[in-house]
C-alpha positions in Angstrom: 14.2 -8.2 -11.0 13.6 -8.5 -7.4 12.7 -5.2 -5.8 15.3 -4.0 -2.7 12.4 -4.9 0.3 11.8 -8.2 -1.5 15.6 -9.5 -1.3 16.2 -7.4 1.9 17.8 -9.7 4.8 16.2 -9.9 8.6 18.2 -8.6 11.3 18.0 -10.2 14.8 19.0 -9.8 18.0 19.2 -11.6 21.3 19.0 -9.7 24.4 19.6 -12.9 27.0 18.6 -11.1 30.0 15.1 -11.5 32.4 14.5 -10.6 36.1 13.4 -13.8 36.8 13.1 -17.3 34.5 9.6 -18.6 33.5 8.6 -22.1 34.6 8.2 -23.1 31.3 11.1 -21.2 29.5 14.4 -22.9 27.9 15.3 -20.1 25.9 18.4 -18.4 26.7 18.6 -16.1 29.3 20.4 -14.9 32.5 18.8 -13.3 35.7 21.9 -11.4 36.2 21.5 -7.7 35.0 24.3 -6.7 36.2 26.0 -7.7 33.2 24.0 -5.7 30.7 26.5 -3.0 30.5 29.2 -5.5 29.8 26.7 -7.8 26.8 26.1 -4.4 25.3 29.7 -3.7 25.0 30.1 -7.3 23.3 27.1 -7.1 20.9 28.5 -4.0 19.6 31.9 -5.1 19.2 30.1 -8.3 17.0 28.4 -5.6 15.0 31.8 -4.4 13.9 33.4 -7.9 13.7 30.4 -9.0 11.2 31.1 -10.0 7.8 30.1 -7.5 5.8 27.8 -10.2 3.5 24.7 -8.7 4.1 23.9 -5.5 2.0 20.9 -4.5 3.4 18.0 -5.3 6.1 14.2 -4.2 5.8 13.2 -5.8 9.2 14.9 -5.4 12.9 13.7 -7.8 15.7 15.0 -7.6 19.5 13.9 -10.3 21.0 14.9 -12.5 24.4 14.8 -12.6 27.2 13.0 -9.4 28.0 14.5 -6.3 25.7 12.4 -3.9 27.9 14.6 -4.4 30.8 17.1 -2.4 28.6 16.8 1.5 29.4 15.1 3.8 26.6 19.2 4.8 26.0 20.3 1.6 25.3 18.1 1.0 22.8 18.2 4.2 21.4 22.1 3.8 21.5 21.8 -0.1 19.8 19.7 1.6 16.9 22.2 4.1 16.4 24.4 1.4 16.1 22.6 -1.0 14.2 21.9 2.4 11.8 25.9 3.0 11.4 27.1 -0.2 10.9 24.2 -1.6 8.1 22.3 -0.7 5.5 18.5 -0.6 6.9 16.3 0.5 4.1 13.2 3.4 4.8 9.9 1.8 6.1 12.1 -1.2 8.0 9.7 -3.2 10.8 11.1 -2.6 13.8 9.6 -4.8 16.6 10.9 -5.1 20.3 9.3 -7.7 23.0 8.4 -6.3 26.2 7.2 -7.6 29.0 4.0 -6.2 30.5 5.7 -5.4 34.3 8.3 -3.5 32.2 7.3 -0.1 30.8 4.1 2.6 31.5 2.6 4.6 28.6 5.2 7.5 28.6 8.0 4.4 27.8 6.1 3.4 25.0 5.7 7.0 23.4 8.9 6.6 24.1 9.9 4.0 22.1 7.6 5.2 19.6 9.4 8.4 18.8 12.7 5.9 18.6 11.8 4.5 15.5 10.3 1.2 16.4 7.1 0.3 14.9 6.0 -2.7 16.1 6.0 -3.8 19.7 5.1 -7.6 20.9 4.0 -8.3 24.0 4.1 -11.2 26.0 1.1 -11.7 28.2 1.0 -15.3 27.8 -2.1 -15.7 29.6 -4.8 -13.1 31.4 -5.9 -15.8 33.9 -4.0 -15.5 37.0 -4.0 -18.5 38.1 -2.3 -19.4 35.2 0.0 -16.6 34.9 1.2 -17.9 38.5 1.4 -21.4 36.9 3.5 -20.1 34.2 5.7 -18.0 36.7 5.0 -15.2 34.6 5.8 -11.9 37.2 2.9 -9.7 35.4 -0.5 -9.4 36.5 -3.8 -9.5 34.2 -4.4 -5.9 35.3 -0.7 -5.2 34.4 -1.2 -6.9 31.1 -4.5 -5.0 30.4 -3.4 -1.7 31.1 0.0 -2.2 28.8 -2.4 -2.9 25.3 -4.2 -0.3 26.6 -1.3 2.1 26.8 0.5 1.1 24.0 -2.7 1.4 21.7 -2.7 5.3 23.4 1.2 5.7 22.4 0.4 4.6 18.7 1.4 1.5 18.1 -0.9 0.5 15.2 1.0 -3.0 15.0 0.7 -4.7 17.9 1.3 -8.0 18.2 0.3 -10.3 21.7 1.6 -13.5 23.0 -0.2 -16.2 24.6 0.1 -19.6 25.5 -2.7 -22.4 25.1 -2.8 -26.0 26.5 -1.8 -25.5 30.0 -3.1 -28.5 32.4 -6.6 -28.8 32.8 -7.4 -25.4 30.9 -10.7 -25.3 29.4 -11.6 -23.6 26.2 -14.0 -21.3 27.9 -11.3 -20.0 29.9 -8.1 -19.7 26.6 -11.3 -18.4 25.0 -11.5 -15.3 28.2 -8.0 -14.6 27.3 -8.4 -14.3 23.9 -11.4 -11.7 23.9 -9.2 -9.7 26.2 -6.9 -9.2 24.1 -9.3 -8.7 21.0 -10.5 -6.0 23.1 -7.5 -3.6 22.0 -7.9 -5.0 18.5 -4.4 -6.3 17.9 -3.1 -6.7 14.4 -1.4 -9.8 15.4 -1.6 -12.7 18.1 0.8 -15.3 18.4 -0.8 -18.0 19.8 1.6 -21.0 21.2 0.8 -24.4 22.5 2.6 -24.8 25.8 5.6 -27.3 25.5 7.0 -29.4 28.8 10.6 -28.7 28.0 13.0 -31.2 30.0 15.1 -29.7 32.9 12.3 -26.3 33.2 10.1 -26.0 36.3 7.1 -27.0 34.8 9.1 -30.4 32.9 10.2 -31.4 36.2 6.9 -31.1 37.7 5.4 -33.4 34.7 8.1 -35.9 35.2 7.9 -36.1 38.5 4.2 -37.1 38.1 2.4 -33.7 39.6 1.4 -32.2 36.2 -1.0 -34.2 33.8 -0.4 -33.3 30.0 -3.0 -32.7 27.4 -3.8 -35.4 25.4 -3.1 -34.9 21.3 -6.6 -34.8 21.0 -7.3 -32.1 23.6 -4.5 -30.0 22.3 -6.0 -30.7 18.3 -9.5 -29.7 19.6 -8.0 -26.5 21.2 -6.0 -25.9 17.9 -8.8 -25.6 16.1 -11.3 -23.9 18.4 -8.5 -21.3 18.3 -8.4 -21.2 15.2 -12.2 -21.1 14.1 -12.9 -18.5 17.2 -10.1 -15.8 15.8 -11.2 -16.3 12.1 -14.4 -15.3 13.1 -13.4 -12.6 14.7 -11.7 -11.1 11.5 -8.3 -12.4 11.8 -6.0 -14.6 8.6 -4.8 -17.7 9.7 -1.1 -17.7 8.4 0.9 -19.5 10.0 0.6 -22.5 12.5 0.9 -20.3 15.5 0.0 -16.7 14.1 -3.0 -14.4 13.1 -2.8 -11.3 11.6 -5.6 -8.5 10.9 -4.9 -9.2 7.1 -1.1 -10.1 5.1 -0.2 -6.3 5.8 0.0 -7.0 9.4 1.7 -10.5 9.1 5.2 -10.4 11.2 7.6 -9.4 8.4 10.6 -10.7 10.2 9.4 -13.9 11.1 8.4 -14.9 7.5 12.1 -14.7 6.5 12.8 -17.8 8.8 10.0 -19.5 6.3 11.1 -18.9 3.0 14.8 -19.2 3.1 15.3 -15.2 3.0 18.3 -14.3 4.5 18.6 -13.3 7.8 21.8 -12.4 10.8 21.5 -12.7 14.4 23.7 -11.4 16.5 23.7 -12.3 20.9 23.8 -15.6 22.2 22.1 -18.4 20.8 21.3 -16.7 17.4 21.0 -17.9 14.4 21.8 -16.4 10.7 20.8 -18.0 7.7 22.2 -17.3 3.9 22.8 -19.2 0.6 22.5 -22.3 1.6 24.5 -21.7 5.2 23.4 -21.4 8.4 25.6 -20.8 11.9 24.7 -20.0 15.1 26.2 -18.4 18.4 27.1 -19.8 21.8 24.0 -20.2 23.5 26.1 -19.1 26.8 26.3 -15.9 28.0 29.9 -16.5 29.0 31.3 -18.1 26.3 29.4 -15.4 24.2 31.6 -13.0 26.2 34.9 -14.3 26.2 35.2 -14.7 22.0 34.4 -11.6 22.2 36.9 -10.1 24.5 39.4 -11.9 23.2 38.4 -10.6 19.1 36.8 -13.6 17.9 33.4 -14.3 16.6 31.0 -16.1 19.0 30.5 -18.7 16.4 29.5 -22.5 18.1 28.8 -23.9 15.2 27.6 -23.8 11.2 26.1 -26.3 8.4 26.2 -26.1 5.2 22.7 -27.5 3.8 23.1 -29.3 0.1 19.8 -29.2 -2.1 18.3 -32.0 -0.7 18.1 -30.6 2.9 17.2 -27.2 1.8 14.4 -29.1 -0.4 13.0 -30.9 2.6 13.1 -27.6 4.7 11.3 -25.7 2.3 8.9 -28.8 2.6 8.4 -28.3 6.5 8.6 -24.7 6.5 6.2 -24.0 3.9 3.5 -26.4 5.5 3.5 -24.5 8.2 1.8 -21.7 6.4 -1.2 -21.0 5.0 0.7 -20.2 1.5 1.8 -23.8 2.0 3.8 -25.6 -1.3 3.3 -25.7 -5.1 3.5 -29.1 -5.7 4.7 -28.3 -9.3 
């Protein structure tokens, strides 16, 4: 019999607000935080309108846009929430994203004594050149000083963001970025290649000719690089884009996208996942708004996956992890 963390379901939630879009960023998210008041009003009325299919959760994950523009009370007040409405079982990973402009040490103590567990940072990049390339609105020194302080406030799972094959990056200078960060001794870096995304600042620059993309090769060579210099350094290769200071210290949450374990997201653009199903909300804050306020579920769209398509997921999932597939 499977144990209650084991079958446990993932809880997500999209916060869709940042003060200002990245150049590289099609994720979705509004500038306009003016209407946090009013999204928090309508994620909590689609906590109550939630089918009630989920029995319990062993993992919460805010994620965005930028959850650390909420206030310490609205996040205390979402948990409280979250805490009422489901069943979420003792020793739960809690992670929040936060951006490094956001919050001093005294937040993060903060946050600690809120329940939350693990905190994931983006920093992206601790080049500033390349932060201003990526229209990130953090300094290095910003960046620097928020590992250090959230090390000081106790987060003994920290995870850090950055991003690797920008144009005309060397190795020696993704690898400065990564011993930065090593220097706070994470227990998990995500490290993600950059992607032109049609339509962002920095696709419209490549297809207007002023950016020159990596070739495959370059991007392969600083894959593995990557890869070879964190492994030294101590860290399990897990997953395609993710190192963790040993399995303990793997992202919990994330796996459950992997291995078919259930999961519910709740904002716009989120996606939920169970037996077989999978739907997702409107990726517009608006529309997300409206169904709400007029008592329907901010559904867009579902499938329904038949064994074959949940056979070849289970093929691309599992290969990108370092578990990979039994062939039997």
């Amino acid at each position: 019999m499977l144990s209650e963390e084991s079958s446990a379901a993932g809880l997500y939630v999209h916060i869709p607000f940042c003060r200002s879009r990245c150049a590289y960023c099609d994720f979705c998210s509004v500038t306009d935080t003016g209407l946090i008041v009013r999204f928090l009003d309508a994620l909590c009325t689609e906590i109550d309108a939630c089918p009630k299919e989920f029995e319990r959760f062993d993992t919460i994950y805010m994620g965005g846009g930028t959850p650390s523009l909420l206030s310490l009370r609205q996040i205390e007040a979402l948990l409280e929430k979250i805490g009422r409405a489901f069943r979420v079982l003792p020793d739960s990973e809690i992670t929040i994203e936060v951006n490094p402009a956001d919050w001093g040490r005294d937040d993060l103590v903060a946050l600690r004594d809120l329940g939350i567990n693990r905190i994931s940072l983006g920093v992206q990049s601790l080049d500033e050149k390349e932060l201003v390339l990526l229209g990130r609105r953090h300094s290095s020194r910003q960046a620097m000083r928020t590992m250090e302080d959230a090390v000081a406030a106790g987060f003994t799972n920290m995870s850090v963001d950055l991003i690797y094959g920008l144009p005309g990056q060397p190795f020696e200078r993704w690898q400065n970025s990564l011993a930065g960060a090593l220097t706070f001794e994470p227990a998990h870096l995500s490290c993600y290649e950059l992607e032109l995304k049609p339509h962002t600042p920095l696709g419209l620059q490549y297809e207007r000719g002023e950016l020159e993309p990596r070739t495959e090769d370059s991007l392969r060579d600083l894959f593995m690089r990557t890869s070879l210099f964190l492994e030294d350094a101590g860290y399990l290769h897990y997953e395609i884009s993710s190192f963790a200071a040993g399995m303990d210290k793997a992202s919990r949450h994330n796996r459950k996208y992997w291995d078919h374990t259930p999961y519910l997201g709740l904002g716009p653009s989120a996606h939920s996942f169970k037996e077989g199903r999978r739907w997702w909300n409107h990726s517009s804050l608006g529309d997300y708004l409206r169904d709400l306020s007029a008592a329907r579920l901010p559904v867009s769209g579902s499938e329904d996956l038949d064994q074959e398509q949940l056979r070849l997921e289970a093929w691309f999932l599992g290969l990108r992890t370092r578990k990979g597939i039994d062939l039997r």
